[in-house]
N, C-alpha and C positions, 0 to 999 in steps of 0.2 A: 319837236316836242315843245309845249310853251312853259315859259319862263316858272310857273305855279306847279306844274305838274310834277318838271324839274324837283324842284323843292319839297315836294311831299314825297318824291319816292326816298331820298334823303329823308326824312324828316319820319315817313308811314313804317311800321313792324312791318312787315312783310309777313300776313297772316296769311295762312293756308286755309283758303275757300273751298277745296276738294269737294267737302261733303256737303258746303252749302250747295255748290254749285251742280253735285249728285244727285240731290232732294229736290232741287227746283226743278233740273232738269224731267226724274221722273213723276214732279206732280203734272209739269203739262202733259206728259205721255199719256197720263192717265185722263186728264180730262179731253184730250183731244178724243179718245173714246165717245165721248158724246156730242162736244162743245166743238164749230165748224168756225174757223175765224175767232175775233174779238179778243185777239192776244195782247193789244193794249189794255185790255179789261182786265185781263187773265195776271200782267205783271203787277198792275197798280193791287192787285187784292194778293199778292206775294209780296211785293214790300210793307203793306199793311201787315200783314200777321208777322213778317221779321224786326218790324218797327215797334208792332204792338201798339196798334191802333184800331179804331173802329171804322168804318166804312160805311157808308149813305150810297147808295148806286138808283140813280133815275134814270128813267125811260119809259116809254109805252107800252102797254102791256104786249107779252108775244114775242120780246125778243133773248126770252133765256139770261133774264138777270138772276131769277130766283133757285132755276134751275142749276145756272153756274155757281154759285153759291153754295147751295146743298152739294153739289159734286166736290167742290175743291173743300166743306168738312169732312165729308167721304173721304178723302187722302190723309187725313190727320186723326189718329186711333185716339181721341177724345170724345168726352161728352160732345151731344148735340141736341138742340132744342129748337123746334120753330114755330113762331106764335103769329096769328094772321090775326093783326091790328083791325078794330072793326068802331064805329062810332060806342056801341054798346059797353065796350071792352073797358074793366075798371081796374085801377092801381093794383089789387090784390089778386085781379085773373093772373097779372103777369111777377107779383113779386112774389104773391105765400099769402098765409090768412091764420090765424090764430081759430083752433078746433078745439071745443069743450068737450069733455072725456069727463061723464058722470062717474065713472068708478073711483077715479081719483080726484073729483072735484076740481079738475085744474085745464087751465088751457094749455095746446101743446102748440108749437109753429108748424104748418105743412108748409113745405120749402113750393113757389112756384117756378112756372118754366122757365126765367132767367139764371136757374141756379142751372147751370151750363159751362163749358168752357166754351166752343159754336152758338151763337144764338143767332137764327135769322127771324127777321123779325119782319114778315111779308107787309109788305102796303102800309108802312111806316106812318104814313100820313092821311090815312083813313082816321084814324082816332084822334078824340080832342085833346086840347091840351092839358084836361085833368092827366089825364093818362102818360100823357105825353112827360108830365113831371115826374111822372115815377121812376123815372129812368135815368135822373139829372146824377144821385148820387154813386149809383152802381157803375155808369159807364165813366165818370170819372176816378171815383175812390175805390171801384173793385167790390162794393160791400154795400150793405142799406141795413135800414136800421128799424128794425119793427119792436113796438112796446119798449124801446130804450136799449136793447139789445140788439149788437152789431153782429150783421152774419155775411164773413167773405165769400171771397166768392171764389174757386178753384183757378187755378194757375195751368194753361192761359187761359185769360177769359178774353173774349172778340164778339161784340154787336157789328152782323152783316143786317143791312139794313134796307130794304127797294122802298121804293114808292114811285108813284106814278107824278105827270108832272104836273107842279101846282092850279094851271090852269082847268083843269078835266075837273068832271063832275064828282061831290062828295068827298074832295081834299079838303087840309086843313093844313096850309102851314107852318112848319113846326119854330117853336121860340128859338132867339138868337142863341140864347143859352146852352138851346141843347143841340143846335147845329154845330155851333163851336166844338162840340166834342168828339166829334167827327173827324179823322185825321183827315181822310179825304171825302170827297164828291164827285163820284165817278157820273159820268153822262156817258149812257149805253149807247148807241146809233145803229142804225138799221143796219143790216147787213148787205154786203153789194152783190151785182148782180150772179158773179160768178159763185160766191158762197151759198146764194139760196139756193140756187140748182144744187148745189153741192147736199144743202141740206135736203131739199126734197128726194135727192136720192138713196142718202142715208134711210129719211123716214120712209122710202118704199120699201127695204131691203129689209128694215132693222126687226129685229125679235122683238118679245112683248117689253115695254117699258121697263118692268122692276128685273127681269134679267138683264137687259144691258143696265141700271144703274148696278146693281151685284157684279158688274165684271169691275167698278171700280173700285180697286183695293187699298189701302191705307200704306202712305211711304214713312209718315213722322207718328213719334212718341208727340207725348207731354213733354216727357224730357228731352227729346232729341228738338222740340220746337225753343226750349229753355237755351239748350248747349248754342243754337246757332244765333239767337237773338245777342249770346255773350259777344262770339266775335263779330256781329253787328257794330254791335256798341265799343268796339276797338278799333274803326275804322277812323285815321285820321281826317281830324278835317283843321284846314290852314285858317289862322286867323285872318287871312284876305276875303274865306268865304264864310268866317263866322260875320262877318261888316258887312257882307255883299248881300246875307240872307237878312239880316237886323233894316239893310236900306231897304230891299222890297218890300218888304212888311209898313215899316216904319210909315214912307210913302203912300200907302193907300188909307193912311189915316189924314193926309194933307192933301188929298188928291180933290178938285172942283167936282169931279164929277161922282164921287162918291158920299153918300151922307152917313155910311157908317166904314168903320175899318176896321182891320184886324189886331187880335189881340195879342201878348207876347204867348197865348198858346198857340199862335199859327207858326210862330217864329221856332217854335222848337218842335213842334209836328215837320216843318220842313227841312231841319237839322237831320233828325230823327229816320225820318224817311229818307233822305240824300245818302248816307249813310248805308240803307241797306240796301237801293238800289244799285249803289259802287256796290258794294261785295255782291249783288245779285250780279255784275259786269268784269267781277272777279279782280277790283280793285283795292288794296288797300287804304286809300284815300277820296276824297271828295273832290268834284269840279265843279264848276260855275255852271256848265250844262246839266250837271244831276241836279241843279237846283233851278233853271230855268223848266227844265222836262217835266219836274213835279208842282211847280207854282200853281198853275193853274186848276185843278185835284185839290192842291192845299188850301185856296185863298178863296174861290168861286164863290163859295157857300158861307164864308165869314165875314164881305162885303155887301154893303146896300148901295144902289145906283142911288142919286140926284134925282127925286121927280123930272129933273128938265130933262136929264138923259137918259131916263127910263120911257118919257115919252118921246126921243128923238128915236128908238126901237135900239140904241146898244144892251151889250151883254153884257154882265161881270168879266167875261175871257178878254173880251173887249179894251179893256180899261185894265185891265191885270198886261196882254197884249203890250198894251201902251207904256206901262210902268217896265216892265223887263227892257225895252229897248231906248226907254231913254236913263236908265242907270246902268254907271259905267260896271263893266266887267273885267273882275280882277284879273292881271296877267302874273 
């Protein structure tokens, strides 16, 4: 065992993960119901909602990003809402709109589809950026604010978010601002070759669509999503890897090949999520590897390449890649 790990079992409560480790377990049972593969996809959007974060998921259309989505708020007995972004689509389709009522002479709020605790919010990047701002204050502060009146938003609240990728026709985008608010950015990938058989089998065999979505049944409360985000957040993490998580960060603000870097909300988005994928591993504490595993998820979407390096064809992973292996890792 290494020398850190040593010291946090020392150092880590010895929390009882039972029931997290219950819950996660039967929310993949239940999507495996539908979802064939893309179990990296599957955990990054389980630490997202124990983190309590929002989620950006790209890929091309057809590979069951929206579909997994919609399924795993199926396992969570909450609201759910989902709104298909369109160039047309205006601030008030998605937040509410203020309705005159002649009897009383007064305006009343109609709450729109964000008022959810699930929101997926299909083709994220179909809509302009008017649109696109309506959404800076709720997915950070929980709440927006129409006519001067602030209206929250229910506990938990989570923007699951697809879009297509920014090259393809009729994209747009989205500002620094509000990518930043994204704990992660999941990149979907085709499925290999043994899965698709697997899939085309399913879909030769399977019943009509909306009965098998109905055999997926709900594993978590409100409350029971509340209880385990607590002992999330009780999860030791060593001052070697609060340094170790502040240096990757830090670094891709000094990096050449980068012309923009991350902000300190990448730095606690990756705290944050480190955290709940140890107790998702049924640790009390954090390692250097739960926060390499998630870097790339965390940092992708908060960097901008260098023109020169954008045009020599690297990636964000690329350069995130580069920065994990040349800082030193805590022992």
């Amino acid at each position: 065992m290494e020398p850190l790990e040593e010291a946090a079992l020392g150092l880590a409560p010895q929390t009882d993960f039972s029931d997290l480790q219950q819950a996660v377990g039967q929310i993949k049972e239940e999507l495996r119901k539908r979802i064939i593969g893309q179990e990296a996809f599957i955990d990054l959007l389980l630490v997202a909602i124990l983190a309590d974060g929002h989620v950006l998921i790209e890929g091309v259309p057809g590979i069951a990003k929206t579909l997994t989505a919609k399924l795993l708020a199926r396992t969570i007995d909450v609201g759910f809402n989902r709104i298909q972004f369109t160039p047309d689509l205006m601030p008030s389709d998605v937040l509410g709109t203020s309705v005159f009522h002649p009897g009383t002479a007064t305006f009343q709020f109609k709450q729109g589809p964000i008022f959810s605790n699930i929101v997926l919010i299909d083709e994220i990047n179909r809509a302009p950026a008017k649109t696109q701002s309506s959404l800076f204050e709720v997915m950070e502060e929980q709440q927006i604010t129409h006519d001067g009146t602030q209206y929250a938003m229910a506990d938990p609240f989570i923007v699951l978010a697809t879009q297509n990728p920014i090259e393809q026709e009729g994209t747009y985008r989205l500002p620094e601002a509000q990518l930043d608010r994204f704990m992660f950015k999941i990149l979907v990938q085709y499925p290999s070759l043994a899965e698709e058989v697997a899939i085309l089998g399913v879909h030769h065999n399977r019943p009509a669509l909306q009965q098998t979505l109905d055999e997926i049944r709900p594993v978590l409360t409100a409350e029971k999503v509340s209880m385990l985000r607590k002992q999330v957040r009780e999860v030791h993490v060593d001052t070697k890897v609060l340094e170790y998580i502040a240096q990757l960060v830090v670094q891709t603000r000094a990096n050449k090949s980068l012309y923009l870097g991350a902000s300190p909300r990448a730095s606690l988005a990756l705290l944050n999520s480190a955290k709940a994928l140890a107790a998702i591993r049924n640790r009390s504490f954090v390692i250097p590897e739960d926060v390499q595993e998630l870097a790339p998820s965390v940092l992708r979407h908060r960097i901008l390449l260098s023109p020169e390096r954008e045009m020599e064809g690297a990636t964000p992973d690329d350069v995130i890649k580069q920065i994990i292996q040349k800082t030193e890792v805590p022992r």
